[in-house]
PDB file of N, CA, C and O in Angstrom, chain B, residues numbered from 101:
ATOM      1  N   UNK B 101     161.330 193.795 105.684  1.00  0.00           N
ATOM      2  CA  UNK B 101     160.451 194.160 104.590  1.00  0.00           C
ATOM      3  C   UNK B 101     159.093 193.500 104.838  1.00  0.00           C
ATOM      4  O   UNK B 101     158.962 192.396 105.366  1.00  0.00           O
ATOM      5  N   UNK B 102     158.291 194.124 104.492  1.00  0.00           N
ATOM      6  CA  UNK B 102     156.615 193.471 104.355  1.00  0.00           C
ATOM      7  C   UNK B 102     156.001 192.972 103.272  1.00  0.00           C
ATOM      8  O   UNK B 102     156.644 192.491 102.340  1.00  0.00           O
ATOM      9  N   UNK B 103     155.046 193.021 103.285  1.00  0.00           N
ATOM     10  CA  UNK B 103     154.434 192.486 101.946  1.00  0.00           C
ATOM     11  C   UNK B 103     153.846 193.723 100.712  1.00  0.00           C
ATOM     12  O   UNK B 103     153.746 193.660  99.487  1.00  0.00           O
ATOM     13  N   UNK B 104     153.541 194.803 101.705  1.00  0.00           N
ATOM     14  CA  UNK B 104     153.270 196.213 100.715  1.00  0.00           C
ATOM     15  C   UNK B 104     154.780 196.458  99.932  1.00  0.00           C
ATOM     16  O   UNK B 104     154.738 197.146  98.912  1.00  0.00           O
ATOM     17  N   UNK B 105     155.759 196.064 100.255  1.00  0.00           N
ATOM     18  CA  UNK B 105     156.667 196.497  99.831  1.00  0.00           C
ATOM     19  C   UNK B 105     157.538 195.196  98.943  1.00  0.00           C
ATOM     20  O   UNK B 105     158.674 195.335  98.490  1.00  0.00           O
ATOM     21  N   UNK B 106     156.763 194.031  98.840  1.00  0.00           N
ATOM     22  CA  UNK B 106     157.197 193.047  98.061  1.00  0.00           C
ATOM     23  C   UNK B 106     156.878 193.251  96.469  1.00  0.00           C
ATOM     24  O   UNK B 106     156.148 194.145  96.039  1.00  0.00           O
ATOM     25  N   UNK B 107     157.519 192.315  95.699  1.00  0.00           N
ATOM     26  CA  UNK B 107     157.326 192.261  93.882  1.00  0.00           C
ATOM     27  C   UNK B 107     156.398 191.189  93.929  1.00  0.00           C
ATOM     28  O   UNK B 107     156.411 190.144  94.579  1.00  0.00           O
ATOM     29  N   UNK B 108     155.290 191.824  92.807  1.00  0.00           N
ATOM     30  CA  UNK B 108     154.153 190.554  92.538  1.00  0.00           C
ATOM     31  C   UNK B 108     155.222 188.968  91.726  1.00  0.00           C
ATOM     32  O   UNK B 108     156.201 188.871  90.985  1.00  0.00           O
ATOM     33  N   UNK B 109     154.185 187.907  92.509  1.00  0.00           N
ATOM     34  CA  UNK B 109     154.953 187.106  91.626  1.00  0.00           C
ATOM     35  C   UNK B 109     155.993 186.435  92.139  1.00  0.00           C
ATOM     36  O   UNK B 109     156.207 185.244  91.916  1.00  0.00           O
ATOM     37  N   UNK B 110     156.787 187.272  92.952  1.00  0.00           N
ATOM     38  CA  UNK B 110     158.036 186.445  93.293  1.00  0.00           C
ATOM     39  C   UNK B 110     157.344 185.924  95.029  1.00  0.00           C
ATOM     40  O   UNK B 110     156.667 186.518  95.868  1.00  0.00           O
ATOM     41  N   UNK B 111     157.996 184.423  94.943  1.00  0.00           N
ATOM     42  CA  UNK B 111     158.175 183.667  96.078  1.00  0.00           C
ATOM     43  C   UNK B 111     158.613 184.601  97.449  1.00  0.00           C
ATOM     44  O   UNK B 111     159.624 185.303  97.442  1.00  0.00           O
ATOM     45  N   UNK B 112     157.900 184.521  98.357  1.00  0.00           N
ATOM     46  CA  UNK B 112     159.029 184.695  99.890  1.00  0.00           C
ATOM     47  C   UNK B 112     158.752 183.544 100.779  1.00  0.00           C
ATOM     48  O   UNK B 112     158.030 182.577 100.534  1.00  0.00           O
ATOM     49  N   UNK B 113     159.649 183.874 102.184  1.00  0.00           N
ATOM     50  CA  UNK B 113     159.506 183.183 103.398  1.00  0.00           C
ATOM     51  C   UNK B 113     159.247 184.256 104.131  1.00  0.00           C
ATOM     52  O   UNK B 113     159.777 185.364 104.061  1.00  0.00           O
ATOM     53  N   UNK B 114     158.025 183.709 105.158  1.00  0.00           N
ATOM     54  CA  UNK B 114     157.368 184.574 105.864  1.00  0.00           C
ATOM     55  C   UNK B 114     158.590 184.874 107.512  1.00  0.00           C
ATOM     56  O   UNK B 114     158.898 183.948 108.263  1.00  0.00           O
ATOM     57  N   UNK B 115     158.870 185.733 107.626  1.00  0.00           N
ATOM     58  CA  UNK B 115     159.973 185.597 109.146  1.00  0.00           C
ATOM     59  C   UNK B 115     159.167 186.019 110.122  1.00  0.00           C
ATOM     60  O   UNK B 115     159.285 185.275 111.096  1.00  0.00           O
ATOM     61  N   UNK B 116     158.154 187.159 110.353  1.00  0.00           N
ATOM     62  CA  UNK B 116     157.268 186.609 111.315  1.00  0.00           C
ATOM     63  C   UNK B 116     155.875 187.681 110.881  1.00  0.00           C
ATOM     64  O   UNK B 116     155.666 188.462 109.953  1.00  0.00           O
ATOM     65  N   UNK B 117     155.129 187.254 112.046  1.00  0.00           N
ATOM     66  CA  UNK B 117     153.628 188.386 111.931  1.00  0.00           C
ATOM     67  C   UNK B 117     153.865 189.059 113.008  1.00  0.00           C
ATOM     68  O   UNK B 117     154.049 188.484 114.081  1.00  0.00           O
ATOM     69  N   UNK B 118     153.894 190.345 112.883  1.00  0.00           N
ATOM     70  CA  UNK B 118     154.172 191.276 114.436  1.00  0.00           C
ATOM     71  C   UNK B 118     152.077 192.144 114.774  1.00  0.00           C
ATOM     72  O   UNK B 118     151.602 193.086 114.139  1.00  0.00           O
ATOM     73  N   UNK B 119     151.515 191.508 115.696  1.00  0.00           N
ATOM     74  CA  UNK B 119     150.680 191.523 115.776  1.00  0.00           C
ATOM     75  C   UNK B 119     149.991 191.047 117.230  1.00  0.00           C
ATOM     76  O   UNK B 119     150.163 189.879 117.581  1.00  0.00           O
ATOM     77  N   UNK B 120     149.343 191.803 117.930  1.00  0.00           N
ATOM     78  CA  UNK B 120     149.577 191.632 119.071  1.00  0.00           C
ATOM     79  C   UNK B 120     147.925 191.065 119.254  1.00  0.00           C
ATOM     80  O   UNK B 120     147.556 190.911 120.419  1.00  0.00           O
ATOM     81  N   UNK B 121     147.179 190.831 118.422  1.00  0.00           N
ATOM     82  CA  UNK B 121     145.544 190.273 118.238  1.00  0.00           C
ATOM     83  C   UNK B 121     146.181 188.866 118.349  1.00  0.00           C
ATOM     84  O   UNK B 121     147.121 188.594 117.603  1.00  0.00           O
ATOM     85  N   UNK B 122     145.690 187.899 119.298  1.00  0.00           N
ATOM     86  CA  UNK B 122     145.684 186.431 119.116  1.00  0.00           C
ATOM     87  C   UNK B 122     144.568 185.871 118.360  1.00  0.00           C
ATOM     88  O   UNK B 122     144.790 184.728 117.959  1.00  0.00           O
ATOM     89  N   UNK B 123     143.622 186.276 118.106  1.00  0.00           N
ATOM     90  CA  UNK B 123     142.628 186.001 117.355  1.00  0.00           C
ATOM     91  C   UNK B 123     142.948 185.894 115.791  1.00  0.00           C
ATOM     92  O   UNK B 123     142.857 184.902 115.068  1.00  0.00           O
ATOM     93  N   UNK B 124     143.354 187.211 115.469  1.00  0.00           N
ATOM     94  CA  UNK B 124     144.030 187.370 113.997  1.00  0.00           C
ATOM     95  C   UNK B 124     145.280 186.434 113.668  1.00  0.00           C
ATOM     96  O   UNK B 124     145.606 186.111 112.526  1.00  0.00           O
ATOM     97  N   UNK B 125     145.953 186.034 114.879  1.00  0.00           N
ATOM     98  CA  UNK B 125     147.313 185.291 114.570  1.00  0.00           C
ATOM     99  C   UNK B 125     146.620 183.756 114.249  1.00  0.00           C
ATOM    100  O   UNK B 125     147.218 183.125 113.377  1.00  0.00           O
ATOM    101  N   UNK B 126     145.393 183.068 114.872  1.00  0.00           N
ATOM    102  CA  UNK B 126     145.070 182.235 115.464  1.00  0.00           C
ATOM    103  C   UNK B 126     144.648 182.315 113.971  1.00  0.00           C
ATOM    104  O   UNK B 126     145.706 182.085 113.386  1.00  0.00           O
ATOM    105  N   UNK B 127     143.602 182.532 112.941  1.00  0.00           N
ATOM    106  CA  UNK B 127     143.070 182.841 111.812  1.00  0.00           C
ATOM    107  C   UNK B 127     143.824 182.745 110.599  1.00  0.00           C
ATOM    108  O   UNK B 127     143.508 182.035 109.645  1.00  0.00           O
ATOM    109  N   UNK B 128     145.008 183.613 110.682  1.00  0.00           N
ATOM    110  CA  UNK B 128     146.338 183.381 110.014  1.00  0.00           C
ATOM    111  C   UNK B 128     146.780 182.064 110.006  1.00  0.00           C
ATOM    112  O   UNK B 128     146.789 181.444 108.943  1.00  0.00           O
ATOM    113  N   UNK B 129     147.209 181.466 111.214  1.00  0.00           N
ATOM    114  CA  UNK B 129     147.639 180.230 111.392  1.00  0.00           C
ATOM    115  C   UNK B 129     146.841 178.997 110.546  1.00  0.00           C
ATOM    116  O   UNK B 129     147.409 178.044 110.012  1.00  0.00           O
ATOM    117  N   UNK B 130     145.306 179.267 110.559  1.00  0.00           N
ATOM    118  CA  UNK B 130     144.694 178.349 109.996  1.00  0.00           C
ATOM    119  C   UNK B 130     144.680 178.581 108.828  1.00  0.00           C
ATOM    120  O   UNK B 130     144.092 177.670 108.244  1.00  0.00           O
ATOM    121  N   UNK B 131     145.050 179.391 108.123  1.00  0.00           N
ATOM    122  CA  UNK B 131     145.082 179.889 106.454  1.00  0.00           C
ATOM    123  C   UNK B 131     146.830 179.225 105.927  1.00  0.00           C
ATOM    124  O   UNK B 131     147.115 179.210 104.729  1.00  0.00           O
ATOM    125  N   UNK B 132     147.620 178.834 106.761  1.00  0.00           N
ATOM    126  CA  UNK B 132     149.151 178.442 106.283  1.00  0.00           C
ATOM    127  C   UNK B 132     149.843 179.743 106.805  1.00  0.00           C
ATOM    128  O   UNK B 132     151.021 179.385 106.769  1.00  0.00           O
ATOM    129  N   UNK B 133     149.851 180.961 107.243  1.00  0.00           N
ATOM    130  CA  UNK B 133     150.479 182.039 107.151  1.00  0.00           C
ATOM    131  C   UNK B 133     150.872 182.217 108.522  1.00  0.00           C
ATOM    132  O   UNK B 133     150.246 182.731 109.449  1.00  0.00           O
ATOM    133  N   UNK B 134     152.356 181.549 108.481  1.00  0.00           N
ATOM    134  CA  UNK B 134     152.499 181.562 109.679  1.00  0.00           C
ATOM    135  C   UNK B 134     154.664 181.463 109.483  1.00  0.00           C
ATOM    136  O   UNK B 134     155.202 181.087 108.442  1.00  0.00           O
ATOM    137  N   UNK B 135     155.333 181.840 110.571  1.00  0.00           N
ATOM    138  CA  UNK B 135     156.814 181.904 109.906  1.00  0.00           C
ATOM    139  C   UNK B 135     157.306 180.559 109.703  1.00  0.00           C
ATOM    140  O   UNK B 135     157.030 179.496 110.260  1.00  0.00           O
ATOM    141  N   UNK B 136     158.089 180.858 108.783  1.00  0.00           N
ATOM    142  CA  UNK B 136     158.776 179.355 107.799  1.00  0.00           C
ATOM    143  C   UNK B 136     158.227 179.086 106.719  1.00  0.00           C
ATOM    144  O   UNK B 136     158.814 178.300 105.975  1.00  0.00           O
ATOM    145  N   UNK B 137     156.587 179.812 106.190  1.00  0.00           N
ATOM    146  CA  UNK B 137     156.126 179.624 105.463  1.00  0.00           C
ATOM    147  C   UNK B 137     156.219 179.765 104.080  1.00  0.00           C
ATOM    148  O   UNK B 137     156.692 178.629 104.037  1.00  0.00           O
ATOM    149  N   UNK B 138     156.209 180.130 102.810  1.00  0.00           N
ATOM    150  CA  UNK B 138     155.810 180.670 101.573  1.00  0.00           C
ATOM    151  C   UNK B 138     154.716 181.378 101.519  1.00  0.00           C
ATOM    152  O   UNK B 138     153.644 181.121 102.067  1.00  0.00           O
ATOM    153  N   UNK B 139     155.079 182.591 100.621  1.00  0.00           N
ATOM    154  CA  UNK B 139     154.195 183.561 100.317  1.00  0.00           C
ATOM    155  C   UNK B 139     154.377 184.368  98.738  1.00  0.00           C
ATOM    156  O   UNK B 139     155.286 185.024  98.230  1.00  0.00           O
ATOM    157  N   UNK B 140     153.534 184.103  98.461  1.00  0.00           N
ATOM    158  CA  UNK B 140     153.653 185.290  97.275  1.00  0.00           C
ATOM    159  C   UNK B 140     152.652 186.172  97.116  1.00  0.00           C
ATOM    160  O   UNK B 140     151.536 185.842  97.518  1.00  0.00           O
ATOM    161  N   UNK B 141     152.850 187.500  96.484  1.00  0.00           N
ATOM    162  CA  UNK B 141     152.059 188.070  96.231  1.00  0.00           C
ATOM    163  C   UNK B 141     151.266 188.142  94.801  1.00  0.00           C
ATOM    164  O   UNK B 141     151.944 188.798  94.010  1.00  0.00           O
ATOM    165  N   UNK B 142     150.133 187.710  94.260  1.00  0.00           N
ATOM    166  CA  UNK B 142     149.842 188.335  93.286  1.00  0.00           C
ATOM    167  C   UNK B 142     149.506 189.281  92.307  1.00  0.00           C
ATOM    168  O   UNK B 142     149.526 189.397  91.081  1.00  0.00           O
ATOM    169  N   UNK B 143     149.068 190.153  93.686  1.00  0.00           N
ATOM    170  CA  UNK B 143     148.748 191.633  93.115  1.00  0.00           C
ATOM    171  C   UNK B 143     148.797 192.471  93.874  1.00  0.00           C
ATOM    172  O   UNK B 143     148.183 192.038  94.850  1.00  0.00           O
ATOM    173  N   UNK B 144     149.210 193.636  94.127  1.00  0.00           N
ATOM    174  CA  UNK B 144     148.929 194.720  94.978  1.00  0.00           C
ATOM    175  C   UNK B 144     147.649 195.640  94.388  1.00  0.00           C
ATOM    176  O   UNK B 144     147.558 196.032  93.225  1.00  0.00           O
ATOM    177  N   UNK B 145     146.682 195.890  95.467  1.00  0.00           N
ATOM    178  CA  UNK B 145     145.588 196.340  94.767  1.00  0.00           C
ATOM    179  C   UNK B 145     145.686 198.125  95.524  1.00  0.00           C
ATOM    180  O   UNK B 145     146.885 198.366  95.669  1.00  0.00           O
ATOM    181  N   UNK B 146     144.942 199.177  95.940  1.00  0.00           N
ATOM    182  CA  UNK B 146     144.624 200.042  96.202  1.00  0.00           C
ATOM    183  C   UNK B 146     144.551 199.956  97.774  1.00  0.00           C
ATOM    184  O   UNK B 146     145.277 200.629  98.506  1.00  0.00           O
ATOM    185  N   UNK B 147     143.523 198.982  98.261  1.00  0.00           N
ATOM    186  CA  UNK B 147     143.021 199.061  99.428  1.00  0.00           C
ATOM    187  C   UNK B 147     143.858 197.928 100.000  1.00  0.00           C
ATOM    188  O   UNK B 147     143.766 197.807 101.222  1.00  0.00           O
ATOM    189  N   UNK B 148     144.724 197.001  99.316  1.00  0.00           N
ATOM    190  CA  UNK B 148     145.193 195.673 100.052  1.00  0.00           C
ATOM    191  C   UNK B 148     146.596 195.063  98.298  1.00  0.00           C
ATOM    192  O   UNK B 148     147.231 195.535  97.355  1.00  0.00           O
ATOM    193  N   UNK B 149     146.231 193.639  99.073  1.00  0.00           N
ATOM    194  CA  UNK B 149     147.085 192.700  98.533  1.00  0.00           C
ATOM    195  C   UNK B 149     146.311 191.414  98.260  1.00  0.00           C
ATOM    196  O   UNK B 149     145.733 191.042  99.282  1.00  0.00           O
ATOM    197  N   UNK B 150     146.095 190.542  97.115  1.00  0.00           N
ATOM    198  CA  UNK B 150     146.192 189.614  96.816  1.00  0.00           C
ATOM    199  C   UNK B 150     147.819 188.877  97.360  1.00  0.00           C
ATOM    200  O   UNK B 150     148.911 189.442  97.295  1.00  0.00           O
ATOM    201  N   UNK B 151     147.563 187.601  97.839  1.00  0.00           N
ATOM    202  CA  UNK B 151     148.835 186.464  98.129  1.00  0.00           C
ATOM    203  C   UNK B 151     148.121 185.084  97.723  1.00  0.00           C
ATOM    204  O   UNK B 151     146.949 184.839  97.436  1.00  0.00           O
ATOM    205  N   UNK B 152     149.169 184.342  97.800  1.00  0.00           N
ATOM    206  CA  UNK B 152     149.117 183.183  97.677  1.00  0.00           C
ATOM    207  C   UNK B 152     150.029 182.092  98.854  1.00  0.00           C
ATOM    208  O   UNK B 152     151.222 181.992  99.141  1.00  0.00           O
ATOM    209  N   UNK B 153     148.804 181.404  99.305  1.00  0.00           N
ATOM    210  CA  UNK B 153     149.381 180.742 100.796  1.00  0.00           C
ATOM    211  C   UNK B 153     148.981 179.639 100.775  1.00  0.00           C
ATOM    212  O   UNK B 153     147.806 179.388 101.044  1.00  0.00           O
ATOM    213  N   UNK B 154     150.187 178.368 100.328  1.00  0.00           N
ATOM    214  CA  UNK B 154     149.702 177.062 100.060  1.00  0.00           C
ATOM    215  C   UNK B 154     148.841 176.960  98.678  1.00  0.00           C
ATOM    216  O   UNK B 154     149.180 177.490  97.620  1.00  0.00           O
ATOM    217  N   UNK B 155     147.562 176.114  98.901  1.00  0.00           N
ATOM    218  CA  UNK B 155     146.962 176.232  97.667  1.00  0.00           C
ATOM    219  C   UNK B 155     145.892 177.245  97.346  1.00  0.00           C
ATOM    220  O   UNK B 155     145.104 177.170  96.404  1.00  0.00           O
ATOM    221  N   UNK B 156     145.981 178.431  98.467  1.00  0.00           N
ATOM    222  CA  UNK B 156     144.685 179.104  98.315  1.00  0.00           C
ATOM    223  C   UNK B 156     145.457 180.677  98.448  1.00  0.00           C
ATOM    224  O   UNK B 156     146.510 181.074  98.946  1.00  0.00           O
ATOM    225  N   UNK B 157     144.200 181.377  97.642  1.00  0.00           N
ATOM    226  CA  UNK B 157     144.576 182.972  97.264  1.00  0.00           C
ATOM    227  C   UNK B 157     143.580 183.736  98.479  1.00  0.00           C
ATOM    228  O   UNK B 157     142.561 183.258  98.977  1.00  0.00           O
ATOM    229  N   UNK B 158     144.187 185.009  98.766  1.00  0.00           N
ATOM    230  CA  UNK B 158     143.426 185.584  99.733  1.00  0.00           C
ATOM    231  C   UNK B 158     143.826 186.679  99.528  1.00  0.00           C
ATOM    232  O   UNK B 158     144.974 186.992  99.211  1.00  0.00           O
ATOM    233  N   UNK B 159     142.330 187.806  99.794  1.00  0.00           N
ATOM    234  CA  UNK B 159     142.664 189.190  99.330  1.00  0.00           C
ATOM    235  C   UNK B 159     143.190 190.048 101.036  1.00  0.00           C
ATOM    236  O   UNK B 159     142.417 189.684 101.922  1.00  0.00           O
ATOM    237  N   UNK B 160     144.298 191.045 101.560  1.00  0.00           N
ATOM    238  CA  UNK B 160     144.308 191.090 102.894  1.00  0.00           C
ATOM    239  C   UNK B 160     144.425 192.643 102.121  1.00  0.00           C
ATOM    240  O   UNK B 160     144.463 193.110 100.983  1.00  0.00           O
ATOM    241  N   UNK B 161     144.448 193.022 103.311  1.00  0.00           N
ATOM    242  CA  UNK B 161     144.635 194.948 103.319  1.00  0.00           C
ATOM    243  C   UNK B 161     145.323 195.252 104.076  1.00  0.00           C
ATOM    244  O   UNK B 161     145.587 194.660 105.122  1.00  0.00           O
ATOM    245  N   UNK B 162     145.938 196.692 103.502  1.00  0.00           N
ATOM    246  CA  UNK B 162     147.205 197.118 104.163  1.00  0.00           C
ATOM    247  C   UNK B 162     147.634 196.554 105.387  1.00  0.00           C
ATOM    248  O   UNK B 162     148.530 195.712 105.445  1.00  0.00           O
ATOM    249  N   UNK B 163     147.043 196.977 106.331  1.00  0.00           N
ATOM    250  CA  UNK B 163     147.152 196.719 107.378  1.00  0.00           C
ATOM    251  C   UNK B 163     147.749 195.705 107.833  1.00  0.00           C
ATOM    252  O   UNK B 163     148.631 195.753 108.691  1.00  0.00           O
ATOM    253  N   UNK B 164     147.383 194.842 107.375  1.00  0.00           N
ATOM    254  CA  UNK B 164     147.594 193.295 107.818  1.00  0.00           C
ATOM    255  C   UNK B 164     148.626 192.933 106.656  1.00  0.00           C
ATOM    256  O   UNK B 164     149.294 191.999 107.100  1.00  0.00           O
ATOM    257  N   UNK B 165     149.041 193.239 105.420  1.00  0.00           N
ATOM    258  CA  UNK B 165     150.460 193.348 104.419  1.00  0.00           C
ATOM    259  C   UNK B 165     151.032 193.752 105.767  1.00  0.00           C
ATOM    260  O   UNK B 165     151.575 192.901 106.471  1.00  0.00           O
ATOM    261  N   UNK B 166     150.940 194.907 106.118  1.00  0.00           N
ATOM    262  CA  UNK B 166     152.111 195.534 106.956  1.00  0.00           C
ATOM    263  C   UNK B 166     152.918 194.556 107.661  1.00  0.00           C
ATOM    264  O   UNK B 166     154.058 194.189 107.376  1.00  0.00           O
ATOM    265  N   UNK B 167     151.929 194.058 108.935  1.00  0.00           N
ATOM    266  CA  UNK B 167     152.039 193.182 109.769  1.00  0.00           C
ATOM    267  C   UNK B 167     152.969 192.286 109.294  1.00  0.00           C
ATOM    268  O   UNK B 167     154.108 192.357 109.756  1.00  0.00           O
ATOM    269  N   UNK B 168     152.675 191.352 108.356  1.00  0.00           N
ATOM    270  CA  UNK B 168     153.518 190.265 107.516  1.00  0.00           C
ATOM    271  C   UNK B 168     154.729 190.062 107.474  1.00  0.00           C
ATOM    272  O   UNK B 168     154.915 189.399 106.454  1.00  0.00           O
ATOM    273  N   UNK B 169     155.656 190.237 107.968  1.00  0.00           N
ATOM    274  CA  UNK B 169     157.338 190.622 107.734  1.00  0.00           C
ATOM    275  C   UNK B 169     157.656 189.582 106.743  1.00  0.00           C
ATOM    276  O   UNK B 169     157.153 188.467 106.881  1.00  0.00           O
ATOM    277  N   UNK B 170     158.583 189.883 105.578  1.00  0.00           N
ATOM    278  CA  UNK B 170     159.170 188.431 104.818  1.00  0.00           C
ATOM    279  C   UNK B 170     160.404 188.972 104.764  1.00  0.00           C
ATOM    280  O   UNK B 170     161.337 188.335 104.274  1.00  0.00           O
TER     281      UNK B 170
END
């Protein structure tokens, strides 16, 4: 499952990022979002996703929800 397809609100563990950009993984990594982690979502918007990673909120888009496996 991904993150487009998660419930706002509820807790996950991240199992991995399937993503073949080291740059984007490298970026991720420095934000907490990385596997073993916690994740929640706060909102699913139109164009993306609000989450919550550690102590900080970040807006991502589809794309990169996709990527996310939990």
């Amino acid at each position: 499952m991904n993150l487009r397809s998660a419930q706002e609100g509820k807790e996950y563990l991240i199992k991995s990022i399937e993503t073949d950009d080291e740059e984007l993984n490298a970026f991720l990594f420095s934000l907490g979002c990385y596997a073993g982690e916690p994740i929640t979502v706060i909102a699913h918007r139109r164009g993306g996703c609000t989450v919550s990673i550690k102590d900080g909120r970040y807006n991502i888009d589809n794309q990169l929800a996709e990527a996310i496996l939990i």
